[in-house]
C-alpha positions in Angstrom: 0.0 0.0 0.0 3.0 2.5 1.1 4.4 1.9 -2.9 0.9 2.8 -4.2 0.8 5.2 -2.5 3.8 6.9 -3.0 3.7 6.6 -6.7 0.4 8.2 -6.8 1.6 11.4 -4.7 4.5 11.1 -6.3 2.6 11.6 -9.7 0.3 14.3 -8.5 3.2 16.6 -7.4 5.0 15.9 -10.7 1.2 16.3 -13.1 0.8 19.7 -10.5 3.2 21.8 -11.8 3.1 20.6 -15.8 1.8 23.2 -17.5 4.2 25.9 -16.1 7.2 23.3 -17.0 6.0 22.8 -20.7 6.2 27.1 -20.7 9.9 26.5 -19.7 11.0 23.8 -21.6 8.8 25.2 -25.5 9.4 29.0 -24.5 11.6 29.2 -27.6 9.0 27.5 -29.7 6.2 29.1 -28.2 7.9 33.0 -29.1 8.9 31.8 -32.3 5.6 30.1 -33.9 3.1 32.1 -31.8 4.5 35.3 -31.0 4.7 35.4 -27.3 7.2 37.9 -26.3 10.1 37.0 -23.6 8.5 39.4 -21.3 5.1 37.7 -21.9 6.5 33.9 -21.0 7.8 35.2 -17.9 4.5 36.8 -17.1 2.8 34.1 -17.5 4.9 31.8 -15.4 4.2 34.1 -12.6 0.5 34.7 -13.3 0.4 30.9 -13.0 2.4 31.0 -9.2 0.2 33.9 -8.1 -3.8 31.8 -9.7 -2.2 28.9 -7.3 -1.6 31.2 -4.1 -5.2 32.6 -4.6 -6.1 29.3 -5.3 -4.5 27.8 -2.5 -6.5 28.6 0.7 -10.1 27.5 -1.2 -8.6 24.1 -2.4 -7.4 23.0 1.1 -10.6 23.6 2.5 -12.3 21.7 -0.4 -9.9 18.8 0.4 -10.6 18.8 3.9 -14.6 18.4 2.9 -14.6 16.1 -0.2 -11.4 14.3 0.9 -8.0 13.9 -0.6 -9.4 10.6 -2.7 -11.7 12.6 -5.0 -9.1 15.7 -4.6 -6.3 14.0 -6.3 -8.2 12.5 -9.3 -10.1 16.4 -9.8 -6.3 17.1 -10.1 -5.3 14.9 -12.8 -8.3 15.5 -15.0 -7.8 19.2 -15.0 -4.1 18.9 -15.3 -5.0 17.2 -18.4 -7.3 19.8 -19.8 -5.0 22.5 -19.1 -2.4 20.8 -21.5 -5.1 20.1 -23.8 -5.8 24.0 -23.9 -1.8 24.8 -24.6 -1.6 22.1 -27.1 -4.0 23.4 -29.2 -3.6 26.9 -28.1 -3.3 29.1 -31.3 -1.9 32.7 -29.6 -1.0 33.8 -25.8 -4.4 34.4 -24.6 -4.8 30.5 -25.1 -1.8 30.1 -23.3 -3.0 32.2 -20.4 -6.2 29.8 -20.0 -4.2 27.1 -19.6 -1.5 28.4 -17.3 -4.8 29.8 -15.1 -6.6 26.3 -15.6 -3.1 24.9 -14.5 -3.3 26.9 -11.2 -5.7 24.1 -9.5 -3.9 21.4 -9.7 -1.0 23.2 -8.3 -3.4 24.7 -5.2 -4.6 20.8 -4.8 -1.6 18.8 -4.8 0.2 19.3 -1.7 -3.1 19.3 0.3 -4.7 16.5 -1.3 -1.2 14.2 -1.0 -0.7 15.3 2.6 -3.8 14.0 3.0 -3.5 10.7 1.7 0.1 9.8 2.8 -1.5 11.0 6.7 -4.5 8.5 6.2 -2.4 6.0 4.3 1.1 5.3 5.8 2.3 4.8 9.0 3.7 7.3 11.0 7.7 5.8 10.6 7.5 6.0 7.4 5.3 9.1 6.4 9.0 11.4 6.7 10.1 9.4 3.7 7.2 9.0 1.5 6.7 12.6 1.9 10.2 13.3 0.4 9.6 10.9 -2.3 6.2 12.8 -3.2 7.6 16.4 -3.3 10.5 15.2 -5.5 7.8 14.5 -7.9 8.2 18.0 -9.0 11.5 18.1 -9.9 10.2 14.8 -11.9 7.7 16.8 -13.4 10.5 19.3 -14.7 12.6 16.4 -16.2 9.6 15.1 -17.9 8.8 18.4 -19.7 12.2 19.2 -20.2 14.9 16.7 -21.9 12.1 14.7 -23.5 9.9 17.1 -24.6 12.4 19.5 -25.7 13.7 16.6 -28.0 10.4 15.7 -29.5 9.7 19.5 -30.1 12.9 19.1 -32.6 11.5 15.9 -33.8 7.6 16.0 -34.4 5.2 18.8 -33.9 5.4 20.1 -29.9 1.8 19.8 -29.6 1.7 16.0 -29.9 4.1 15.7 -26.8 1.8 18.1 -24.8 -0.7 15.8 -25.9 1.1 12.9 -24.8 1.5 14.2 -21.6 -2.6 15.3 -21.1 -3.1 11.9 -22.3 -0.8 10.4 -19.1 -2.7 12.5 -16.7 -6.1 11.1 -17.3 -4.0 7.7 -17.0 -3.1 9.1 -13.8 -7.0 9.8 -12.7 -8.0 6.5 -13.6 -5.0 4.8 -11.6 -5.9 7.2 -9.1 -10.0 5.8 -8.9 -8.9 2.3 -7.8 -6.8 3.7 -4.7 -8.8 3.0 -1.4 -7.5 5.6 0.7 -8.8 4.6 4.3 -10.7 7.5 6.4 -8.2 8.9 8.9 -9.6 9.7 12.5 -10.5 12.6 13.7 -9.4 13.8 17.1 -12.5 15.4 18.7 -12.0 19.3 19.8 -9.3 20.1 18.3 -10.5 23.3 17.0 -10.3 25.0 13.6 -7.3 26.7 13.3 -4.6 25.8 11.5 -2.2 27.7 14.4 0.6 29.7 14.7 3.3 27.4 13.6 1.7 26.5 10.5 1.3 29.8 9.9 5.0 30.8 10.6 5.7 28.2 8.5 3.9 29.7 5.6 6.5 32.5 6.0 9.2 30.2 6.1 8.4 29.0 2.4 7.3 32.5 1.3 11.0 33.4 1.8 12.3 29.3 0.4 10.1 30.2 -2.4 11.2 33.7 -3.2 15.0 32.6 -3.3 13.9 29.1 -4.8 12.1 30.6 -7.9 14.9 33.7 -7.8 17.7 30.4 -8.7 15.4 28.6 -11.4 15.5 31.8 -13.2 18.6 33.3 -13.2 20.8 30.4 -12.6 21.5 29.4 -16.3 21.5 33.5 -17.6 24.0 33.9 -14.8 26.4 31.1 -16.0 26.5 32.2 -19.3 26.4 35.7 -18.8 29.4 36.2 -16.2 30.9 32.0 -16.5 30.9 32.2 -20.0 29.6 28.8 -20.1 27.3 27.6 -23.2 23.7 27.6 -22.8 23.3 23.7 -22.9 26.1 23.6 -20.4 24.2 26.3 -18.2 21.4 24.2 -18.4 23.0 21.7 -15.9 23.4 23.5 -13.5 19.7 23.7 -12.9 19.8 19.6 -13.4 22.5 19.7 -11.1 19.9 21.2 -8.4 17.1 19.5 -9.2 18.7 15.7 -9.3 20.9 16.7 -5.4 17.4 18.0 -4.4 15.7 15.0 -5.2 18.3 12.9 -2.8 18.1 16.2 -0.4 14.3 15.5 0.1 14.5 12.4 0.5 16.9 12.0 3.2 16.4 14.8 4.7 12.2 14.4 5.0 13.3 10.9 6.5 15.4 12.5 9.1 12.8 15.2 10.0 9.9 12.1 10.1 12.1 10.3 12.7 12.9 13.5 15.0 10.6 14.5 17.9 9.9 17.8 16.1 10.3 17.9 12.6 11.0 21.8 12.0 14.0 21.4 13.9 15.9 20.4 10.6 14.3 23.6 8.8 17.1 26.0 10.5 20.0 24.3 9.3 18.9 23.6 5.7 18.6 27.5 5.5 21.7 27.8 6.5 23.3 25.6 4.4 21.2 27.4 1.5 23.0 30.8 2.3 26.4 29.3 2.3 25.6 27.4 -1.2 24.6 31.1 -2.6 28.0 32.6 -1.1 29.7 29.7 -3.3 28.2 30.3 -6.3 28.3 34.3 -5.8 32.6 32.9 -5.6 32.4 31.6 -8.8 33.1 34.7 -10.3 36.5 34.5 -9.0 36.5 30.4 -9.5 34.4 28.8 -12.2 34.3 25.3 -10.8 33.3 26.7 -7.8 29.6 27.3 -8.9 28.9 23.4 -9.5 28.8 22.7 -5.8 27.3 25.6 -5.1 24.6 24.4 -7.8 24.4 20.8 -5.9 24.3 22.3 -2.3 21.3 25.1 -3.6 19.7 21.6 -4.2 20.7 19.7 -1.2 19.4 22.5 1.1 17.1 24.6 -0.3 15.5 22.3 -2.7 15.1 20.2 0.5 13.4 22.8 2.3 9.7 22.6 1.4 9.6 19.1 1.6 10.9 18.9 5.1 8.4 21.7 6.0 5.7 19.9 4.5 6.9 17.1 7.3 6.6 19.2 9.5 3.2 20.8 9.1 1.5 17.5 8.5 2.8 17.0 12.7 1.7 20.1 13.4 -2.1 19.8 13.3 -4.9 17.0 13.6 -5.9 15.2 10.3 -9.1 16.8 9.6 -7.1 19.8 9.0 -4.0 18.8 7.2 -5.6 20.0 3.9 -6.0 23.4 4.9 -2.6 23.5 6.7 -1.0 22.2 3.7 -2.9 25.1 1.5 -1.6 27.9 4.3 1.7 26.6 3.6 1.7 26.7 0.1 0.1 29.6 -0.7 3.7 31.2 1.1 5.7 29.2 -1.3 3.8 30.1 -4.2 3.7 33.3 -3.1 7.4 33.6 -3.2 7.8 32.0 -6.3 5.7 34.9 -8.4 7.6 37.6 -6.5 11.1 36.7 -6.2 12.0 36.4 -9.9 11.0 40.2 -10.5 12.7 41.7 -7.8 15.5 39.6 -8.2 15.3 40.1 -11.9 14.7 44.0 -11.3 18.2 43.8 -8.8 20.0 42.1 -12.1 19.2 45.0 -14.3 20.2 47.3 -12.0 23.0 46.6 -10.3 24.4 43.0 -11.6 24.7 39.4 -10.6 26.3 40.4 -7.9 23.9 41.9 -5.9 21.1 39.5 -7.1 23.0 36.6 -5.3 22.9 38.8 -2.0 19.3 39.4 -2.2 19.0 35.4 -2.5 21.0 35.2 0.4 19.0 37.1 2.4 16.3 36.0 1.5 17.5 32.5 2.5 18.7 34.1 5.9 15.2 35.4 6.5 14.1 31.6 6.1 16.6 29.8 8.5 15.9 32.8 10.9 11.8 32.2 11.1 12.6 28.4 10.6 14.5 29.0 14.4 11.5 31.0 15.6 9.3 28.0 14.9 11.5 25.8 17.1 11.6 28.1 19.5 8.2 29.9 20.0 5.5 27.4 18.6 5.2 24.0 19.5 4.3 20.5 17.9 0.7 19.6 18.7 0.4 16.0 17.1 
């Protein structure tokens, strides 16, 4: 049941986020045949971050009422008519429906699979499975990248995004035959999600804004001042996302098996800063940048997995869906506004400076991450 039940999640996470991947991975195709500006691909990327944080709130309430079962397959069929819409979409306004269709999913997915691994998987083993799942995204990125990328040089792009709608309504009818048992409910427990939840919501609104700042600018940055080609640039962000899968995994085990799992969350933001101050060295020492790539993913990557851990301990089952949505509405959050400000620091005053406001930004994180240890308490 725990395999199932990871390779559902696992899925979800990866289908969640699909849409905005496919914008990534065809941006060159998609400003070429259709017209879409550079400016208007980045706007739509985070038009789809800031749908999901208005989103967010709503869809972990929904999950806590029709439960995470029906939740997760409402996810797969809409991820597959948002990649419907952008494979047939014939100009940007098509685009933008799907990117904003795309948005639910996203709002679902951490609610609805916190949800099921809680009524699913024993306690031992929930730190684990819940690394597993939120690499899933990082799948998701592989899957629209490499692959799709090289069948958009092959065949027309629009039969891979087909392909790909046509694996998420695989996904919703894999997902009908799970039985995901009814978790208990603990009785007066309120219906609050409480103040650590909360303060971890502005832990991942700060992960999120130095998180989505790194997927941006990572590649323009080792081209621009490494002088390294663009397919070479490229790894670095594979660099990230393949550590961060292993950094989510063992590290989301190691927070499952500790009394209180936000006790990790502190020195993962740490480690985060110190990455950035590598890679802001590489100036001085190309090579340097390629651990600072791998410990961005070891750390930081890790980081909203591990809290993700750790709100699931932090409040009864019933509300794990809308403690999962307060969470993630911070991390989306920080997603659609730390690429413009960071991109707005780039333009104005270099690379430089962008890797400090990173840094900080980090800092902020491992500082409230401390707080949460400190001034709010585990209550599960």
């Amino acid at each position: 049941m725990r395999t199932v039940v990871t390779a559902v999640s696992t899925a979800a996470m990866a289908v969640s986020m699909l849409q905005l991947f496919v914008l990534g991975a065809l941006g060159p195709v998609l400003v070429s045949e259709l017209g879409v500006t550079e400016w208007q691909l980045g706007g739509l990327v985070a038009a789809g971050f800031g749908v999901a944080t208005l989103l967010s709130l709503p869809a972990g309430s929904l999950v806590d009422r029709v439960g995470p079962h029906r939740s997760l397959i409402g996810l797969f069929v809409v991820s597959a008519v948002a990649l419907t819409v952008l494979a047939v979409a014939g100009s940007a306004w098509w685009i933008a429906v799907g990117v904003a269709l795309g948005g639910i999913p996203q709002a679902l997915a951490n609610p609805a699979t916190n949800k099921v691994v809680l009524a699913s998987v024993a306690p031992e083993h929930r730190g684990s499975v819940t690394g597993w799942k939120q690499s899933g995204v990082q799948l998701g990125a592989f899957v629209a990248g490499v692959p799709l990328a090289s069948a958009a040089a092959v065949v027309d792009w629009r039969w891979g995004v087909g392909v790909l709608a046509v694996l998420c309504l695989a996904g919703a009818a894999a997902t009908a035959r799970l039985t995901v048992p009814a978790p208990p409910v603990k009785s007066g427990s309120g219906d609050g999600v409480g103040d650590r939840v909360r303060a971890l919501a502005a832990f991942s609104l700060a992960l999120g804004f130095g998180l989505a700042s790194v997927n941006t600018f990572f590649a323009l940055y080792g081209v621009a001042r490494l002088d390294l080609s663009a397919p070479v640039a490229a790894w670095l962000i594979a660099v990230m996302g393949l550590v961060g899968i292993a950094g989510r995994v063992w590290w989301s085990g190691a927070a499952g098996r500790a009394d209180d799992p936000a006790a990790v969350l502190p020195w993962l933001g740490l480690g985060a800063v110190v990455s950035v101050a590598v890679v802001a060295l590489a100036d001085g020492a190309h090579w340097l940048v390629w651990f600072g790539a791998a410990g961005i993913g070891m750390f930081a990557v890790a980081g909203n997995a591990v809290s993700m851990v750790a709100v699931m301990r932090a409040v009864p089952q019933k509300l794990a869906g809308r403690a999962a949505a307060v969470a993630s509405a911070g991390f989306f959050g920080g997603f659609a506004v730390g690429p413009p400000v960071t991109g707005l620091v780039v333009s104005q005053a270099g690379y430089a400076w962008s890797w400090v406001a990173v840094g900080a930004a980090f800092a902020v994180a491992a500082g409230i991450a401390f707080l949460v240890t400190r001034r709010t308490a585990v209550t599960v």
